[in-house]
C-alpha positions as YAML, in Angstrom:
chain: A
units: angstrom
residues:
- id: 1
  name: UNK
  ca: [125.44, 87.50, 126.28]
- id: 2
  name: UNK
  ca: [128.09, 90.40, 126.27]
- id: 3
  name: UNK
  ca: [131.48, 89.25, 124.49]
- id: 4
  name: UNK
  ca: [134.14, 88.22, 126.93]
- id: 5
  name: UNK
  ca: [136.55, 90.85, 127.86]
- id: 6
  name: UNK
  ca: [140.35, 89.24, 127.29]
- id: 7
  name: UNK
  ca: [143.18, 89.78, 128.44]
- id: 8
  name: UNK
  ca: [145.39, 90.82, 125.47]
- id: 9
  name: UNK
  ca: [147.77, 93.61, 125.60]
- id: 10
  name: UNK
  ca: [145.68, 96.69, 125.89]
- id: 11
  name: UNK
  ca: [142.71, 95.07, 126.97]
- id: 12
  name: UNK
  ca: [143.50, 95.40, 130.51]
- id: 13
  name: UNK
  ca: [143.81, 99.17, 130.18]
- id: 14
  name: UNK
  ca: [140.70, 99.26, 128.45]
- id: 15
  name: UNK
  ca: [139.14, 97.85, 131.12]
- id: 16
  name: UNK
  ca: [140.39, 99.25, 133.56]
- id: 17
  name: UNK
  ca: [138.89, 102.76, 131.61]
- id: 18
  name: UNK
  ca: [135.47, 101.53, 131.23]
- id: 19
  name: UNK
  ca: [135.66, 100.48, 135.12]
- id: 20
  name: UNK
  ca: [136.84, 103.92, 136.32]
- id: 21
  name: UNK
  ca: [134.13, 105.37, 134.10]
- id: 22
  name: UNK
  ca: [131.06, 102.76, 136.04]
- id: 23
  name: UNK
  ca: [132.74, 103.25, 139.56]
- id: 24
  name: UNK
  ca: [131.82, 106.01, 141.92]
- id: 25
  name: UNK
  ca: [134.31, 108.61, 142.23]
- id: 26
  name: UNK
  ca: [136.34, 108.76, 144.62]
- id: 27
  name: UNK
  ca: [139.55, 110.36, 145.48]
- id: 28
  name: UNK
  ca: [141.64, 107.45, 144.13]
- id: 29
  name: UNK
  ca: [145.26, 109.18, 143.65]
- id: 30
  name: UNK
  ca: [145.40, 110.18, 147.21]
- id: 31
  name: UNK
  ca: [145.91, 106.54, 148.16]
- id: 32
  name: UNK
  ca: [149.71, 105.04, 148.32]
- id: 33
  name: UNK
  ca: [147.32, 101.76, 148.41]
- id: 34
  name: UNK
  ca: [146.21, 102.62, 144.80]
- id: 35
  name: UNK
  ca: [148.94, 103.99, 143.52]
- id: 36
  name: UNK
  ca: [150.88, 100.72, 144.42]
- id: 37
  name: UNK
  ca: [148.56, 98.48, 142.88]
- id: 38
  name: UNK
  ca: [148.15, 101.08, 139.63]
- id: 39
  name: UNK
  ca: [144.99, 99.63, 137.49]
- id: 40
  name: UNK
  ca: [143.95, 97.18, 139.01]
- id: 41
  name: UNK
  ca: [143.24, 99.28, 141.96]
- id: 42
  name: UNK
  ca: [139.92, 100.06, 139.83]
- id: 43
  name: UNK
  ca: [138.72, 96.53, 140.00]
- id: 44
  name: UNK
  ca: [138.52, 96.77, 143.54]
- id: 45
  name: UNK
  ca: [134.44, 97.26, 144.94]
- id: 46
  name: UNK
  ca: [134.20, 101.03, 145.96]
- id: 47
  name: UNK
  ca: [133.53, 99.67, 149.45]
- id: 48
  name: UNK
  ca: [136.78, 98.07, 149.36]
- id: 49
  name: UNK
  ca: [138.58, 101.48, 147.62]
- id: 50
  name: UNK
  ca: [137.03, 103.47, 150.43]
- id: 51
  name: UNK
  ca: [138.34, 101.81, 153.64]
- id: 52
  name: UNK
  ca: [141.70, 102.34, 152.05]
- id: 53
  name: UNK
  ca: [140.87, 105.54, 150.72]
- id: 54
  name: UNK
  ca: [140.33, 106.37, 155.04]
- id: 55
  name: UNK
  ca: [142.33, 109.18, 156.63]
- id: 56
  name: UNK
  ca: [143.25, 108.24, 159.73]
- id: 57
  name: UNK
  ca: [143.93, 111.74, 162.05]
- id: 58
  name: UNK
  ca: [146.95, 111.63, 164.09]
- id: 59
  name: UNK
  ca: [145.47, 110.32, 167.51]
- id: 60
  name: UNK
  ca: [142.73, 108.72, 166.05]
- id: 61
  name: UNK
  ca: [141.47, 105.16, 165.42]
- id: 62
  name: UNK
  ca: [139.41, 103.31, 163.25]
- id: 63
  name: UNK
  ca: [138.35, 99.77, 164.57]
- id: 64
  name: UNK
  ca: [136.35, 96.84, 163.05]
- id: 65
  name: UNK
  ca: [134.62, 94.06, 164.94]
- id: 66
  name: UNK
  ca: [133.80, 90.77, 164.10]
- id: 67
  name: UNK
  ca: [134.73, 87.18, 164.64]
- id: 68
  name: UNK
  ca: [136.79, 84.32, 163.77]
- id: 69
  name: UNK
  ca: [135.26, 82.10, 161.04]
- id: 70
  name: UNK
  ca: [137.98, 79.50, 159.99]
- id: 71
  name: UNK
  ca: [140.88, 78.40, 161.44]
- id: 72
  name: UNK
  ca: [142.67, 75.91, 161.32]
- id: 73
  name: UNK
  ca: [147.16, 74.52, 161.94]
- id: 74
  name: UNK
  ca: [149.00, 71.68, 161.16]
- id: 75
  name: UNK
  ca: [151.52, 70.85, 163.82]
- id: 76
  name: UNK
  ca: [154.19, 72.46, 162.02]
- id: 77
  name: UNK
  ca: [152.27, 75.86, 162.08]
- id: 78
  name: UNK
  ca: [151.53, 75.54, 165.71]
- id: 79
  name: UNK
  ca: [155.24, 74.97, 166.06]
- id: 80
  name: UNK
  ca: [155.95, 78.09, 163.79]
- id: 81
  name: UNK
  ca: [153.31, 80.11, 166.16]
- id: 82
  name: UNK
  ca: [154.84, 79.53, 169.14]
- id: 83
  name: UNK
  ca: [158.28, 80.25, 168.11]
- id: 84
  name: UNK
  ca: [157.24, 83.96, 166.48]
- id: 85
  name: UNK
  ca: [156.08, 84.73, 170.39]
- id: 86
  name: UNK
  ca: [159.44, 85.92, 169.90]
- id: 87
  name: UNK
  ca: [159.03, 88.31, 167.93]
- id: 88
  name: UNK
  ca: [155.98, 89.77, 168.78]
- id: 89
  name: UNK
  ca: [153.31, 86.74, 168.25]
- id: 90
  name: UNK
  ca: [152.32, 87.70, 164.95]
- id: 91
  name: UNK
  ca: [150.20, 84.46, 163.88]
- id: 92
  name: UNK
  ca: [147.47, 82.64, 165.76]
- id: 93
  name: UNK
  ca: [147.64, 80.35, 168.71]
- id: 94
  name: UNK
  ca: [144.37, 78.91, 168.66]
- id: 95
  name: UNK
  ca: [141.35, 77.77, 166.52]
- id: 96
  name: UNK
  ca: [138.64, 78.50, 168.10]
- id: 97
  name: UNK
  ca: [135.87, 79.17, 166.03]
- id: 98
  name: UNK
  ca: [132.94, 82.17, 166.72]
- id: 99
  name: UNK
  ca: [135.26, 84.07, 169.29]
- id: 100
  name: UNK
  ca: [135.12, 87.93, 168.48]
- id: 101
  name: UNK
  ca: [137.68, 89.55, 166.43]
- id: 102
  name: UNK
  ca: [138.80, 92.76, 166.46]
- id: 103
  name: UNK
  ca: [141.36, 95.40, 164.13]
- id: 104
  name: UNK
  ca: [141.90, 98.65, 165.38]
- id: 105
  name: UNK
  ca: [144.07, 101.21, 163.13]
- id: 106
  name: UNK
  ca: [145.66, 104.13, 163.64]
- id: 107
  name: UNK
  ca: [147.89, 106.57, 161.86]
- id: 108
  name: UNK
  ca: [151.81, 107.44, 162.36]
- id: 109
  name: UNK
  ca: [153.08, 110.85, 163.59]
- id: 110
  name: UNK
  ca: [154.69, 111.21, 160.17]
- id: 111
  name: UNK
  ca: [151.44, 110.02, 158.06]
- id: 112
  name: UNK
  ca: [154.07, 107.37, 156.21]
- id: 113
  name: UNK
  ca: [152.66, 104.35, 157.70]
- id: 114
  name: UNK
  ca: [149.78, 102.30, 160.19]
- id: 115
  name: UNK
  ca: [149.38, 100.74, 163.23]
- id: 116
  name: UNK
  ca: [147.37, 97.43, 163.43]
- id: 117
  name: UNK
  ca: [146.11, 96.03, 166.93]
- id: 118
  name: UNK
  ca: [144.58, 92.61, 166.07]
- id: 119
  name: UNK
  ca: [142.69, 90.80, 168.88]
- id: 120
  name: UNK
  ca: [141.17, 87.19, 168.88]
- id: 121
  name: UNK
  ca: [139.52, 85.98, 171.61]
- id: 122
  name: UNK
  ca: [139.07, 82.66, 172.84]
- id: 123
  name: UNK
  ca: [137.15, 80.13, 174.35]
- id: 124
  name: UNK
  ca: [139.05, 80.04, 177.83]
- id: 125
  name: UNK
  ca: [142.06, 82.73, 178.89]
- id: 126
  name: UNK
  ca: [142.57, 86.32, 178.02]
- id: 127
  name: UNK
  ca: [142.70, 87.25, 173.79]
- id: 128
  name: UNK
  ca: [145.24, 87.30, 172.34]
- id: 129
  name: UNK
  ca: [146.74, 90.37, 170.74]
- id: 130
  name: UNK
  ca: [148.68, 90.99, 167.73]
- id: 131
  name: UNK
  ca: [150.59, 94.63, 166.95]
- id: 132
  name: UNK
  ca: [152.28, 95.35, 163.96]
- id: 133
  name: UNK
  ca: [152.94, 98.46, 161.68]
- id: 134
  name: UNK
  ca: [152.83, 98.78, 157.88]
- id: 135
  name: UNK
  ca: [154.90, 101.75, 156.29]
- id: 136
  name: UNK
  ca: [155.29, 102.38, 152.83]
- id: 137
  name: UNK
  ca: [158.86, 101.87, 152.50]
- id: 138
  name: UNK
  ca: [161.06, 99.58, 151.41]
- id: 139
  name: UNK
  ca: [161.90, 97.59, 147.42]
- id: 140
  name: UNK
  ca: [158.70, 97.23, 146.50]
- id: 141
  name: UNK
  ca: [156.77, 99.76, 148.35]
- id: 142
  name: UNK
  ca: [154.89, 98.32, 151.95]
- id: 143
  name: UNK
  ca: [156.21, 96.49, 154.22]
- id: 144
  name: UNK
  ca: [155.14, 95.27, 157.42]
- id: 145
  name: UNK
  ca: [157.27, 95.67, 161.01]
- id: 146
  name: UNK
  ca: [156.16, 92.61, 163.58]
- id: 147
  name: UNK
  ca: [159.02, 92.92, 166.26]
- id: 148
  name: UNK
  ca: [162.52, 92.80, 166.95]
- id: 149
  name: UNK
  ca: [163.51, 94.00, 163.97]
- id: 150
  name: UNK
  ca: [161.72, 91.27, 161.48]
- id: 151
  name: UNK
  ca: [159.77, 92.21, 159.04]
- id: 152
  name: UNK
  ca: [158.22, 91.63, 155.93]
- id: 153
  name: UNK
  ca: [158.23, 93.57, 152.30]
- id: 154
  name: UNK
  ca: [154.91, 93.08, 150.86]
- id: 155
  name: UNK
  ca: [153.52, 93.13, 147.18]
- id: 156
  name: UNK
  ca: [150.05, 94.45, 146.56]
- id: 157
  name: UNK
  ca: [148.19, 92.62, 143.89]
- id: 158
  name: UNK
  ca: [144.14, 92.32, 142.91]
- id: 159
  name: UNK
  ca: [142.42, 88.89, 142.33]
- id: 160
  name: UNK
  ca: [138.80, 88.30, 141.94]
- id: 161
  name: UNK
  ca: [137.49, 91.48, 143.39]
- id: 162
  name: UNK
  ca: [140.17, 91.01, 146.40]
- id: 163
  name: UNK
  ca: [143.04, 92.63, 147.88]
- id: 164
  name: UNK
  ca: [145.64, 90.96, 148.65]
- id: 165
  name: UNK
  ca: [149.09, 91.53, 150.18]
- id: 166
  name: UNK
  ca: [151.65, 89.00, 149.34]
- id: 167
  name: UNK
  ca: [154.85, 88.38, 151.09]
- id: 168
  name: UNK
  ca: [158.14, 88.94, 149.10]
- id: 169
  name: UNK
  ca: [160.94, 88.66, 151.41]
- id: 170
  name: UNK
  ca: [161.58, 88.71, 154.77]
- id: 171
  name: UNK
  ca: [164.01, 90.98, 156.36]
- id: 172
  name: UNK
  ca: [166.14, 91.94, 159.90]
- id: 173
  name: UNK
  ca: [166.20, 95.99, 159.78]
- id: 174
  name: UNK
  ca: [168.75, 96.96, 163.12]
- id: 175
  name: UNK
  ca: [168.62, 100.74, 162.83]
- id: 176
  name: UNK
  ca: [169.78, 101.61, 159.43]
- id: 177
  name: UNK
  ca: [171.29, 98.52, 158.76]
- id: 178
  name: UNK
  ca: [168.64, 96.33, 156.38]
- id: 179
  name: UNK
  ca: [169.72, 92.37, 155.98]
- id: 180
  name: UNK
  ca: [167.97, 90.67, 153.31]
- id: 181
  name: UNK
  ca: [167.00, 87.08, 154.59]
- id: 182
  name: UNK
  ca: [167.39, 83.74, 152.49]
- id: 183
  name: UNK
  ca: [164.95, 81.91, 150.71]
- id: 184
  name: UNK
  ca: [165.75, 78.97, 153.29]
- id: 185
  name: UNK
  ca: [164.96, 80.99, 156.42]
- id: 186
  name: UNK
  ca: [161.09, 82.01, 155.30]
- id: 187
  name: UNK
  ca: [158.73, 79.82, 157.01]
- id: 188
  name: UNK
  ca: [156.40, 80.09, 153.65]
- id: 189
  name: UNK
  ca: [154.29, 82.23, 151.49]
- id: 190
  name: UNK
  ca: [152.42, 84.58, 153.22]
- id: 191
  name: UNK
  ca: [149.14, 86.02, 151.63]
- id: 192
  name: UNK
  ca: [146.75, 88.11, 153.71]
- id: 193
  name: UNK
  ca: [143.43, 89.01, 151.77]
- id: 194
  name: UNK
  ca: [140.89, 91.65, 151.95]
- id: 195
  name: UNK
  ca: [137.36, 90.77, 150.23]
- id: 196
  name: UNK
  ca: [133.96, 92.83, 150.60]
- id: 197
  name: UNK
  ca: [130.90, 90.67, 150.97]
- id: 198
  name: UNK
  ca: [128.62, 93.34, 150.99]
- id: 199
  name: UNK
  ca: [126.65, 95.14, 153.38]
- id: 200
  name: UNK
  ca: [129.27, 96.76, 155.11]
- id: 201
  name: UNK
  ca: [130.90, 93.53, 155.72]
- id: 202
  name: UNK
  ca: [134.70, 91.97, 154.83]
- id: 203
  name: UNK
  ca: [136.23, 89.22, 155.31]
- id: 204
  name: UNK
  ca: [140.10, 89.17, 156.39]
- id: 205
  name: UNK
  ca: [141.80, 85.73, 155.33]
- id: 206
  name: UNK
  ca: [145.73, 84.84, 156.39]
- id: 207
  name: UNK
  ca: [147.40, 82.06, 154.55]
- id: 208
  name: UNK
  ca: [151.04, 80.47, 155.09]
- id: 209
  name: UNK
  ca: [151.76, 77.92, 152.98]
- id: 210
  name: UNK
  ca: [155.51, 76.14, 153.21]
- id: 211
  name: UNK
  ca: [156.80, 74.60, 149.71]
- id: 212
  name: UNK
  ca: [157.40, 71.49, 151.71]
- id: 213
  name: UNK
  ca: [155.29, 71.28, 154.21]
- id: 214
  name: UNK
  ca: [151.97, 72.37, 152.49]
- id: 215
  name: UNK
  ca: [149.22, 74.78, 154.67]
- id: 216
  name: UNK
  ca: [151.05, 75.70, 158.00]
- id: 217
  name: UNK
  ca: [148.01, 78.20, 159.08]
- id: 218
  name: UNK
  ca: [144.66, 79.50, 157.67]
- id: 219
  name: UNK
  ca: [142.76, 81.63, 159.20]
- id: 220
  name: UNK
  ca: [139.16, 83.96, 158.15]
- id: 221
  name: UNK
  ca: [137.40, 86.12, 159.97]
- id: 222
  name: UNK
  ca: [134.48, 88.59, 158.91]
- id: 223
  name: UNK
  ca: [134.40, 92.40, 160.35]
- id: 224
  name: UNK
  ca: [131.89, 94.66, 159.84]
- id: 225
  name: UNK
  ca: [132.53, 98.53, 158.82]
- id: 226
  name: UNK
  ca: [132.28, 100.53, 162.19]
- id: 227
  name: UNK
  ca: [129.14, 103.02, 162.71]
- id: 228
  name: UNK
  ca: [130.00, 106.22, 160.93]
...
Protein backbone atom coordinates (compact mmCIF):
# COMPACT_ATOMS: atom_id res chain seq x y z
CA UNK A 1 0.00 0.00 0.00
CA UNK A 2 0.73 3.69 -1.15
CA UNK A 3 1.56 6.04 1.96
CA UNK A 4 -1.39 8.08 3.09
CA UNK A 5 -1.59 11.48 1.70
CA UNK A 6 -2.10 14.06 4.94
CA UNK A 7 -3.31 16.89 5.34
CA UNK A 8 -0.45 19.13 6.59
CA UNK A 9 0.15 22.54 5.36
CA UNK A 10 1.24 22.13 1.81
CA UNK A 11 0.01 18.82 1.38
CA UNK A 12 -3.24 19.90 0.15
CA UNK A 13 -1.62 21.89 -2.64
CA UNK A 14 0.39 19.07 -3.48
CA UNK A 15 -2.40 17.22 -4.03
CA UNK A 16 -4.31 19.13 -5.51
CA UNK A 17 -1.06 19.29 -8.31
CA UNK A 18 -0.75 15.67 -8.71
CA UNK A 19 -4.74 15.61 -9.21
CA UNK A 20 -4.76 18.32 -11.93
CA UNK A 21 -1.86 16.45 -13.50
CA UNK A 22 -4.23 12.66 -13.48
CA UNK A 23 -7.51 14.59 -14.44
CA UNK A 24 -8.60 15.20 -17.97
CA UNK A 25 -8.24 18.63 -19.08
CA UNK A 26 -10.65 20.65 -19.18
CA UNK A 27 -11.25 24.28 -19.35
CA UNK A 28 -11.29 24.70 -15.54
CA UNK A 29 -10.66 28.68 -15.14
CA UNK A 30 -13.62 29.49 -17.21
CA UNK A 31 -15.86 28.32 -14.38
CA UNK A 32 -17.00 31.00 -11.52
CA UNK A 33 -17.98 27.38 -9.97
CA UNK A 34 -14.19 26.56 -9.81
CA UNK A 35 -12.84 29.52 -9.22
CA UNK A 36 -15.08 29.79 -6.03
CA UNK A 37 -14.19 26.60 -4.68
CA UNK A 38 -10.20 27.23 -5.76
CA UNK A 39 -8.36 23.62 -5.21
CA UNK A 40 -10.52 21.67 -4.27
CA UNK A 41 -12.42 22.21 -7.38
CA UNK A 42 -9.77 19.50 -8.72
CA UNK A 43 -11.05 16.80 -6.46
CA UNK A 44 -14.21 16.97 -8.06
CA UNK A 45 -14.85 13.68 -10.82
CA UNK A 46 -14.40 15.28 -14.37
CA UNK A 47 -18.04 14.28 -14.87
CA UNK A 48 -18.92 16.41 -12.07
CA UNK A 49 -16.30 19.46 -13.38
CA UNK A 50 -18.00 19.20 -16.74
CA UNK A 51 -21.72 19.80 -16.00
CA UNK A 52 -20.47 22.91 -14.33
CA UNK A 53 -17.98 23.56 -16.80
CA UNK A 54 -21.62 23.75 -19.33
CA UNK A 55 -22.33 26.92 -21.30
CA UNK A 56 -25.64 27.50 -21.28
CA UNK A 57 -26.61 29.87 -24.68
CA UNK A 58 -28.90 32.63 -23.99
CA UNK A 59 -32.36 30.93 -24.87
CA UNK A 60 -31.26 27.68 -24.25
CA UNK A 61 -31.80 24.88 -21.70
CA UNK A 62 -30.21 22.06 -20.33
CA UNK A 63 -32.58 19.57 -18.42
CA UNK A 64 -31.98 16.36 -16.38
CA UNK A 65 -34.53 13.67 -15.61
CA UNK A 66 -34.83 11.36 -13.00
CA UNK A 67 -36.73 10.56 -9.87
CA UNK A 68 -37.21 11.01 -6.29
CA UNK A 69 -35.29 8.45 -4.17
CA UNK A 70 -35.58 9.59 -0.44
CA UNK A 71 -37.67 11.75 1.22
CA UNK A 72 -38.66 12.17 4.09
CA UNK A 73 -40.28 15.54 7.01
CA UNK A 74 -40.79 15.81 10.43
CA UNK A 75 -43.86 17.83 11.25
CA UNK A 76 -41.92 20.82 11.81
CA UNK A 77 -40.53 20.69 8.17
CA UNK A 78 -43.92 20.12 6.74
CA UNK A 79 -44.89 23.17 8.74
CA UNK A 80 -41.75 25.09 7.38
CA UNK A 81 -42.91 23.83 3.66
CA UNK A 82 -46.05 25.12 3.72
CA UNK A 83 -45.26 28.43 5.07
CA UNK A 84 -42.29 29.11 2.20
CA UNK A 85 -45.49 28.70 -0.40
CA UNK A 86 -45.01 32.19 0.32
CA UNK A 87 -42.28 32.79 -1.06
CA UNK A 88 -42.18 30.83 -3.94
CA UNK A 89 -42.45 27.03 -2.49
CA UNK A 90 -38.94 26.38 -2.48
CA UNK A 91 -38.86 22.94 -0.41
CA UNK A 92 -40.93 19.82 -0.87
CA UNK A 93 -44.50 19.10 -0.03
CA UNK A 94 -44.58 15.53 -0.32
CA UNK A 95 -42.65 12.19 0.05
CA UNK A 96 -43.53 10.24 -2.36
CA UNK A 97 -41.04 7.97 -3.37
CA UNK A 98 -40.24 6.80 -7.39
CA UNK A 99 -42.22 9.90 -8.84
CA UNK A 100 -40.06 11.50 -11.73
CA UNK A 101 -37.89 14.39 -11.13
CA UNK A 102 -36.90 16.85 -13.24
CA UNK A 103 -34.10 20.19 -13.36
CA UNK A 104 -34.16 22.25 -16.22
CA UNK A 105 -31.41 25.21 -16.47
CA UNK A 106 -31.03 27.99 -18.32
CA UNK A 107 -28.77 30.97 -18.63
CA UNK A 108 -29.39 34.88 -17.75
CA UNK A 109 -29.45 37.65 -20.41
CA UNK A 110 -26.35 39.03 -18.70
CA UNK A 111 -24.44 35.47 -18.41
CA UNK A 112 -23.99 36.45 -14.39
CA UNK A 113 -26.28 33.90 -13.13
CA UNK A 114 -28.98 30.57 -13.69
CA UNK A 115 -32.30 29.69 -13.74
CA UNK A 116 -33.44 26.40 -12.04
CA UNK A 117 -37.04 24.87 -12.77
CA UNK A 118 -37.28 21.88 -10.37
CA UNK A 119 -40.31 19.55 -10.80
CA UNK A 120 -41.42 16.54 -8.55
CA UNK A 121 -44.19 14.70 -9.34
CA UNK A 122 -46.47 12.85 -7.30
CA UNK A 123 -48.54 10.08 -6.68
CA UNK A 124 -52.03 11.95 -7.06
CA UNK A 125 -52.40 15.92 -8.27
CA UNK A 126 -50.36 17.97 -10.63
CA UNK A 127 -46.13 18.24 -9.75
CA UNK A 128 -45.07 20.42 -8.10
CA UNK A 129 -42.67 23.06 -9.32
CA UNK A 130 -39.89 24.86 -7.83
CA UNK A 131 -38.09 28.19 -9.62
CA UNK A 132 -35.26 29.81 -8.33
CA UNK A 133 -32.12 31.69 -9.71
CA UNK A 134 -28.47 31.50 -8.60
CA UNK A 135 -26.18 34.59 -9.48
CA UNK A 136 -22.80 35.00 -8.53
CA UNK A 137 -23.10 37.91 -6.38
CA UNK A 138 -23.18 38.73 -3.13
CA UNK A 139 -20.31 38.28 0.35
CA UNK A 140 -19.20 35.23 -0.45
CA UNK A 141 -19.77 34.81 -4.06
CA UNK A 142 -23.40 32.72 -5.09
CA UNK A 143 -26.31 33.20 -3.86
CA UNK A 144 -29.58 31.89 -4.54
CA UNK A 145 -33.02 34.19 -5.24
CA UNK A 146 -36.36 31.96 -4.22
CA UNK A 147 -39.07 34.81 -4.18
CA UNK A 148 -40.17 37.90 -2.77
CA UNK A 149 -37.11 39.13 -2.18
CA UNK A 150 -35.57 36.12 0.15
CA UNK A 151 -32.74 34.68 -0.57
CA UNK A 152 -29.88 32.84 0.35
CA UNK A 153 -25.82 33.50 0.14
CA UNK A 154 -24.27 30.25 -0.42
CA UNK A 155 -20.68 28.80 0.28
CA UNK A 156 -19.22 26.30 -2.11
CA UNK A 157 -17.18 23.64 -0.47
CA UNK A 158 -15.91 19.85 -1.69
CA UNK A 159 -16.39 16.71 0.53
CA UNK A 160 -15.81 13.20 -0.47
CA UNK A 161 -15.86 13.61 -4.18
CA UNK A 162 -19.12 15.96 -3.71
CA UNK A 163 -20.25 19.35 -4.28
CA UNK A 164 -21.88 20.92 -2.05
CA UNK A 165 -23.51 24.34 -1.53
CA UNK A 166 -23.95 25.38 1.99
CA UNK A 167 -26.16 28.03 3.28
CA UNK A 168 -24.52 31.08 5.05
CA UNK A 169 -27.09 33.58 5.67
CA UNK A 170 -30.26 34.39 4.67
CA UNK A 171 -31.21 37.69 3.33
CA UNK A 172 -34.39 40.25 2.19
CA UNK A 173 -32.83 42.16 -1.02
CA UNK A 174 -35.88 45.08 -1.91
CA UNK A 175 -34.24 46.68 -4.92
CA UNK A 176 -30.92 47.89 -3.83
CA UNK A 177 -31.59 47.76 -0.40
CA UNK A 178 -29.85 44.25 1.08
CA UNK A 179 -31.04 43.35 4.91
CA UNK A 180 -28.97 40.85 6.51
CA UNK A 181 -31.33 38.42 8.50
CA UNK A 182 -30.63 37.08 12.17
CA UNK A 183 -29.34 33.96 13.22
CA UNK A 184 -32.89 33.48 15.00
CA UNK A 185 -34.97 33.92 11.84
CA UNK A 186 -33.10 30.89 9.68
CA UNK A 187 -35.19 27.91 9.76
CA UNK A 188 -31.70 25.75 9.75
CA UNK A 189 -28.68 24.73 7.86
CA UNK A 190 -29.21 24.27 4.47
CA UNK A 191 -26.84 21.93 2.42
CA UNK A 192 -27.72 20.92 -1.13
CA UNK A 193 -25.20 18.27 -2.62
CA UNK A 194 -24.12 17.26 -5.98
CA UNK A 195 -22.42 13.61 -6.22
CA UNK A 196 -21.61 11.58 -9.56
CA UNK A 197 -22.37 7.89 -9.32
CA UNK A 198 -21.16 7.11 -12.52
CA UNK A 199 -22.49 6.36 -15.76
CA UNK A 200 -23.82 9.54 -16.54
CA UNK A 201 -25.74 9.53 -13.41
CA UNK A 202 -25.93 12.11 -10.10
CA UNK A 203 -27.54 12.22 -7.36
CA UNK A 204 -29.03 15.70 -5.98
CA UNK A 205 -29.48 15.55 -2.03
CA UNK A 206 -31.26 18.68 0.07
CA UNK A 207 -30.75 18.75 3.76
CA UNK A 208 -32.26 21.28 6.48
CA UNK A 209 -31.31 20.60 9.67
CA UNK A 210 -32.61 23.12 12.71
CA UNK A 211 -30.08 23.31 15.85
CA UNK A 212 -33.12 22.54 17.90
CA UNK A 213 -35.25 20.74 16.19
CA UNK A 214 -32.87 18.20 14.45
CA UNK A 215 -33.69 17.01 10.43
CA UNK A 216 -36.66 19.27 9.27
CA UNK A 217 -36.40 17.81 5.47
CA UNK A 218 -34.23 15.36 3.43
CA UNK A 219 -34.66 14.75 0.28
CA UNK A 220 -32.42 12.57 -2.84
CA UNK A 221 -33.11 12.13 -6.07
CA UNK A 222 -30.89 10.63 -8.99
CA UNK A 223 -30.84 12.40 -12.65
CA UNK A 224 -29.26 11.19 -15.43
CA UNK A 225 -27.01 13.48 -17.90
CA UNK A 226 -29.38 14.39 -20.89
CA UNK A 227 -28.59 12.80 -24.52
CA UNK A 228 -25.89 14.93 -26.06
Amino acid sequence: MGAAIGYAPGSLARYADWHRAQAPRLDDEASPFARLLGERWLFLPPATRRRFLRKIAPGACVSYLGEVAECRMSWAGRVLAQVARLIGGPLPLGTDLGVSASVSVTADAEGQGQYWTRQYGRAQGFPQVIHSAKRFAGPTGIEEYLGLGVGIALRLEEEGGALLFVGDHYFLKLGRLRVKLPGWAMPGKLTVGHMDIGGGRFVFSLDLVHPLLGELVHQLCVFADPAE
